[in-house]
N, C-alpha and C positions, 0 to 999 in steps of 0.2 A: 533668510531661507537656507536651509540644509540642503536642497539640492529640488530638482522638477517636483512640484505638487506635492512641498511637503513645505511645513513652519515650526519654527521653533513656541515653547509654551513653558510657564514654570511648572518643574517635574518632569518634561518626560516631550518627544515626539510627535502631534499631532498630523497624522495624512488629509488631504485634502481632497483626495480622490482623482487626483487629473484632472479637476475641471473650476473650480470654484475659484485657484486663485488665475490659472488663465484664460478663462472665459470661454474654453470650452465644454462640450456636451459629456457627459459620460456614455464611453461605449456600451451601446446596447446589445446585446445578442442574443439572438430566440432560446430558449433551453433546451429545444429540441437540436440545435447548433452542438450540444453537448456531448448526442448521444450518436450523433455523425460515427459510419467507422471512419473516416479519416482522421478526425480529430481523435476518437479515441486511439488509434495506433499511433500515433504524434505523442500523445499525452503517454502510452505504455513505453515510449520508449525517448521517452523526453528531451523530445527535438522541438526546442521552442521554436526556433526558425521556423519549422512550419508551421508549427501551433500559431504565430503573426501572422505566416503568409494567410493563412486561413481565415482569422482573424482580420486581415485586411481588407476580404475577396468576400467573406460574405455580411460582415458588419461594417463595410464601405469606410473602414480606422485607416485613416494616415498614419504614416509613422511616428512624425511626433504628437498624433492623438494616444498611438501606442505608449512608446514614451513617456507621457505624460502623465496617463492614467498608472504605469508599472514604476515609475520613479528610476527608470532608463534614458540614459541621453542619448537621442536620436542618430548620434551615429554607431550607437554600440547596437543601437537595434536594430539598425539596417547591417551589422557587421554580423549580427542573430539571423537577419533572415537571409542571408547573403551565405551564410554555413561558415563564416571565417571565425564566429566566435561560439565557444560552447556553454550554456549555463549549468553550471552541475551545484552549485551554492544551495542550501536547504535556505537558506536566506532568503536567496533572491526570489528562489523558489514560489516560496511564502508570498513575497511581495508583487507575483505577480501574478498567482492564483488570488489574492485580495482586489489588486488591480483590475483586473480582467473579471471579478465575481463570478471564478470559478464554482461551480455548486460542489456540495462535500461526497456525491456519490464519483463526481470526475476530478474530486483532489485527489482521494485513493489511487485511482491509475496512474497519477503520476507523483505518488509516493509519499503524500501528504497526509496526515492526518486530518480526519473531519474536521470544519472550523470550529463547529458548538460542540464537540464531542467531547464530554465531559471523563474521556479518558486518554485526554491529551497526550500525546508522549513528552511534552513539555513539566506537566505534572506525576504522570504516572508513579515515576521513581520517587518523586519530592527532592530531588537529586539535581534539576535544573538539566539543560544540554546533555544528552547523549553525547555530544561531540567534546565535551568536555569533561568527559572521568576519566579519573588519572587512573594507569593501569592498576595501581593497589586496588581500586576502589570497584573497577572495573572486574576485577579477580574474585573480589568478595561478595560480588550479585552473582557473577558466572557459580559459585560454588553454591551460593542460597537456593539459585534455579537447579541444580540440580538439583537439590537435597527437594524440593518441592514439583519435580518431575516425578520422581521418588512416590511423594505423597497424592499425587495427580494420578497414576496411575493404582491406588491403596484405594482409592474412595471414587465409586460408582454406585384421575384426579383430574383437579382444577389445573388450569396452564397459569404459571407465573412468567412467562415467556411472551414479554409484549407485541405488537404490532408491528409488523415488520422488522422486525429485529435479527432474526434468519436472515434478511435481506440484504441489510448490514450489514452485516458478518461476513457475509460471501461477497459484499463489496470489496471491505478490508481486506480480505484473506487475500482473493485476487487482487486487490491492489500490492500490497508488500510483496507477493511472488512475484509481479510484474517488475517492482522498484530492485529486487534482490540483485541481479547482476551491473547494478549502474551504483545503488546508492551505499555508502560504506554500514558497514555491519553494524558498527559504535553508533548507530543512528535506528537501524530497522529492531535490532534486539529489545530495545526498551517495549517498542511499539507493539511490538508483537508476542511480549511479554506480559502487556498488560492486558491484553484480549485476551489472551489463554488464561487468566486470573480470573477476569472476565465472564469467559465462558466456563470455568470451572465453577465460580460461583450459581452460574444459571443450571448447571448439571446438580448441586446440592437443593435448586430449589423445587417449587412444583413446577411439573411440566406432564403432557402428554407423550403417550409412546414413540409416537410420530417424532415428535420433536424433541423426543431423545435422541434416535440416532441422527437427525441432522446437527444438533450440538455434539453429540459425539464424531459425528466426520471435520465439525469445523474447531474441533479443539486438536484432531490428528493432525488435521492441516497443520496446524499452530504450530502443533509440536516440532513436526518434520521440519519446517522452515525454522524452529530455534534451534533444531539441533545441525541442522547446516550453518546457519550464525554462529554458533556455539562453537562448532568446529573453526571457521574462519577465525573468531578470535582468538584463538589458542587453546580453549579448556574442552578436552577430548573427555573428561569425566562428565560434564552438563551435556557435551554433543552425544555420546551412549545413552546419560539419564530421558533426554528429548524421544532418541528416535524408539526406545522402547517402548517408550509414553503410548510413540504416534503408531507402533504398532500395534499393541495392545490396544487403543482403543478402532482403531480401524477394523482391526478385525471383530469385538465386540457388536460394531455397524454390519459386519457384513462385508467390506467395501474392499475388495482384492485389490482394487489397481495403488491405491490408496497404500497397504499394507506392503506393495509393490516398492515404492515410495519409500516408506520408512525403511523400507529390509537395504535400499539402495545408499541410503543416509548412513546406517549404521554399519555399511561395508564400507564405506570412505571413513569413517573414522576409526574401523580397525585398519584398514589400509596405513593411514597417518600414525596409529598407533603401533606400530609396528607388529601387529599381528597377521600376517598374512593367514593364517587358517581360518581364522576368524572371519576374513576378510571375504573370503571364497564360501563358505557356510553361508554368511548373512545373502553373500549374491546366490547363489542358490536359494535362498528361502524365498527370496524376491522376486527367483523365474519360477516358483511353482503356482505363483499368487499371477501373475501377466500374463496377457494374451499374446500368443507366438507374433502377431501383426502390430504389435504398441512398439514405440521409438522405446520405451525405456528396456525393453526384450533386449535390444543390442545395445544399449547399455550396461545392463545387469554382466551379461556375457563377457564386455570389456573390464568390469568391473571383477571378475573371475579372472581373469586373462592377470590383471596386477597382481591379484594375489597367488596366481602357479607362479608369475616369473620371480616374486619375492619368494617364495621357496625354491626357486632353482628345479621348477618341473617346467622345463622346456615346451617338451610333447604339450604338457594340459594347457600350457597356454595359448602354443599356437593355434590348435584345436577351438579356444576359447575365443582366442582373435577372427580363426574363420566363420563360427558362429555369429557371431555379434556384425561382422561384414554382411554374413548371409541373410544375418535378420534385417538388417538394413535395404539391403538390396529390396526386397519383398514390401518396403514399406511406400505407400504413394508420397508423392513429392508434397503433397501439404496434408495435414490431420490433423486432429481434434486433437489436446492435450492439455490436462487440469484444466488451466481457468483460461486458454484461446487457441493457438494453432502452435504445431509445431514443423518442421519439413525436413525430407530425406537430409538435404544438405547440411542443414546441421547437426543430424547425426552424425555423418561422415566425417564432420571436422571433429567432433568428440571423441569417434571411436579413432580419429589417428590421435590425437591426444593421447589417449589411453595407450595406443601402442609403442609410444615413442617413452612414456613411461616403462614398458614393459621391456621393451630392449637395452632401455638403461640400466636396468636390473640383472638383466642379462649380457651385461659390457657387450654389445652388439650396438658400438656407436654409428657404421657409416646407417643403418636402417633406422637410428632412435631421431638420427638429423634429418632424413626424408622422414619418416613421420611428423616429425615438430614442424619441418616449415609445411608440410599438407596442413596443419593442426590451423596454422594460424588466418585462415579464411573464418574460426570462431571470432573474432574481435568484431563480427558483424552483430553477431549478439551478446559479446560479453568481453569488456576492455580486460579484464579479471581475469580470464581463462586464456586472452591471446599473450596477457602477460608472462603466464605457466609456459605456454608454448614456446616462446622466448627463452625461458630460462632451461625448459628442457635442452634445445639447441646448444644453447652456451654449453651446457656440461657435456653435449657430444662434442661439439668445437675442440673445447679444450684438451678431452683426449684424443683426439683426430691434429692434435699438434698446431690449431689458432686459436691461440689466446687475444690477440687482438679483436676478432671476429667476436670470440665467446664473451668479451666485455662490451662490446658493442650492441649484441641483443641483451646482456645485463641493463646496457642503459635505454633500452627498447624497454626494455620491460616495464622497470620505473617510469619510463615515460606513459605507459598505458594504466598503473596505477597499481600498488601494491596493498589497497586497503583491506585486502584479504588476507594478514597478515599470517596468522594461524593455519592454516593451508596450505599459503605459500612458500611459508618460511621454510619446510623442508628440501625444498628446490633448493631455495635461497645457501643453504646450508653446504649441499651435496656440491652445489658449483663454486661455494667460497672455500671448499676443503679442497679440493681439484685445483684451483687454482693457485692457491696457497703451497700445496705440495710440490706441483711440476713449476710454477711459474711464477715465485715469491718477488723477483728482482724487476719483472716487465713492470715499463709503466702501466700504471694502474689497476694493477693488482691489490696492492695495500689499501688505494682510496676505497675501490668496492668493501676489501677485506674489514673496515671499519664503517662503512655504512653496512651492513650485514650484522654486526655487532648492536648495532646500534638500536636495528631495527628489532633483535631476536629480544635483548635488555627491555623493550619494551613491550613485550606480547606476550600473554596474559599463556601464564601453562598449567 
């Protein structure tokens, strides 16, 4: 035995299901169990612990029925449902979405690809693992997609447009937006590269009008989320190819908030690009498309607010930062957004985010460090973004004269997760150059100074 409810066989692994070779039952759970919102917000935000707890309380599963059937030993699952241990493994993921007979509209939610979906992310590439391209290899799809974002947006009866397949779609879609701030990029990019192939093929074929503009809003989807992937991995030339994609075809649909979206996409990666005017145009373009009452209204406005302070227009920023407060303010504490809810409070951790960028830009450190630590109540929705907030800190720290402190949230950060490499890595930068300058000799300065190296050598530009 390889380990609970599995056997060995020549060739290859055999599952046994949790129950054949221990004599127990396979867990049963109604399907309608599936579409619970509790379990669906468990499954969007992939907290197995409670996905068990749930799993325990209304399919009457012990733990080592748990266990048994997911190929977990029993006290790692009570360590799952207990919140002491966290499952983020695509692996185990798999094994316990198999285990449990997750169905494939509630593998989406939590980041999985459909089990029969014959556009696996396993296959997609013919590349094998996401998680395993090396960054050469990974540099040379980033450059193909672009050149076929390119081509994506060049080329626009009977329906050839099967049954349910709209339905699908808007599964997937909303599933990888959901998965986007947990699961690493080098994972979701394939995925969601192969749908928008996918759905561009279905745009070449026959279709009705109707179900044109619904493949046209879910190929913008697509796009927008690769060009945020894009951007995370490093290739600022694929993340522009995407978001123009996804504006371009949103607006072809009709679909402002949508278009909203893209214009927000493509100001973050002239942001990253060093282009601040750019950066301020695309957010302008984005608040002419939103409604004054949408969470991304004050974001757009933050997102304007980064590029006056990278120009050194003070006035337009602060101006920009009160706007985006104000829209905020105005907004109710929970709302509708793309594919579930959004709330005031997490604007308000993004919009300080944003501002703690924006006084770094403007060497106004003691304000860029009360912004960052207000910033970091994000990590409730995004280990990713509490990471940034961290490392914004450090680089106020360290010219506010603690470098101890400013390598202590360096190692906050890391701890929260840095698989947004491309994004993050100019943070990463801005506080290994500050530290290296004023504070070459402290310990630990040099050891970040070479993990920093290490990590830019491998991220994709």
């Amino acid at each position: 035995m390889d380990g609970p409810g599995r056997r060995s066989y020549a060739g290859g692994t055999m599952r046994t299901w949790g129950y054949a070779m221990s004599g127990l039952e396979p867990i049963r759970v109604d399907p309608a169990f599936w579409r619970r919102v509790d379990v669906s917000n468990a499954l969007g935000q992939r907290d197995i612990g409670a996905l068990f707890r749930l799993v325990r309380r209304h399919a009457g599963a012990s733990q080592h029925r748990i266990g048994t059937a997911v190929d977990i030993q029993q006290g790692t699952v009570s360590a799952i449902m207990r919140g002491d241990r966290v499952v983020t493994s695509i692996d185990v993921l798999e094994r316990i979405a198999d285990g449990l007979g997750i169905p494939d509209e509630a593998r989406v939610r939590i980041g999985l690809a459909p089990k029969e979906d014959h556009m696996h992310r396993r296959t997609a590439l013919g590349i094998g693992l996401a998680a395993a391209i090396s960054p050469a290899t990974l540099t040379a799809v980033l450059r193909e997609s672009a050149a076929e974002a390119v081509e994506f947006a060049r080329h626009r009866g009977a329906s050839a447009v099967g049954a349910g397949t709209l339905d699908h779609l808007t599964t997937v879609v909303a599933g990888i937006d959901r998965a986007y701030p947990w699961q690493p990029a080098t994972e979701l990019f394939p995925l969601a590269r192969a749908y928008r192939q996918y759905v561009e093929q279905l745009l070449d074929g026959r279709h009705t009008l109707a179900e044109a503009r619904e493949l046209h809003v879910h190929a913008a989807y697509l796009s927008h989320i690769l060009s945020d992937l894009a951007l995370d991995l490093g290739s600022t030339v694929a993340a522009k190819a995407f978001a123009n994609d996804a504006y371009g075809l949103a607006e072809q649909a009709g679909h402002n908030e949508l278009c909203a979206w893209a214009a927000d996409s493509l100001a973050a990666t002239m942001r990253w690009s060093d282009e601040p005017a750019a950066t301020v145009t695309a957010a302008q373009r984005g608040l002419r498309r939103v409604p004054r009452r949408h969470p991304l209204s004050a974001r757009l406005h933050a997102r304007a607010a980064r590029g006056y302070a990278a120009l050194g227009n003070r006035d337009a920023c602060t101006d920009a930062l009160t706007r985006a407060r104000t829209a905020c303010d105005r907004l109710p504490e929970d709302m509708p957004s793309r594919f579930g809810s959004d709330s005031a409070e997490h604007v308000r951790y993004s919009i300080a985010a944003y501002a703690a960028e924006c006084h770094i830009s403007m060497a106004d450190w003691a304000s860029a460090a009360q912004q960052a630590e207000m910033a970091f109540g994000v990590r409730r929705w995004s280990n990713w973004r509490a990471a940034g907030a961290h490392l914004d800190l450090a680089v106020a720290k360290t010219h506010l004269g603690s470098p101890e402190e400013a390598l202590e949230h360096a190692k906050q950060a890391v701890a929260f997760g840095l698989h947004r490499g491309g994004s993050v890595l100019p943070r990463l930068h801005r506080l290994d150059a500050a530290l290296i300058s004023r504070y070459a000799e402290v310990p630990g300065v040099q050891e970040f100074h070479g993990q920093y190296r290490q990590l830019a050598s491998q991220t994709t530009t």
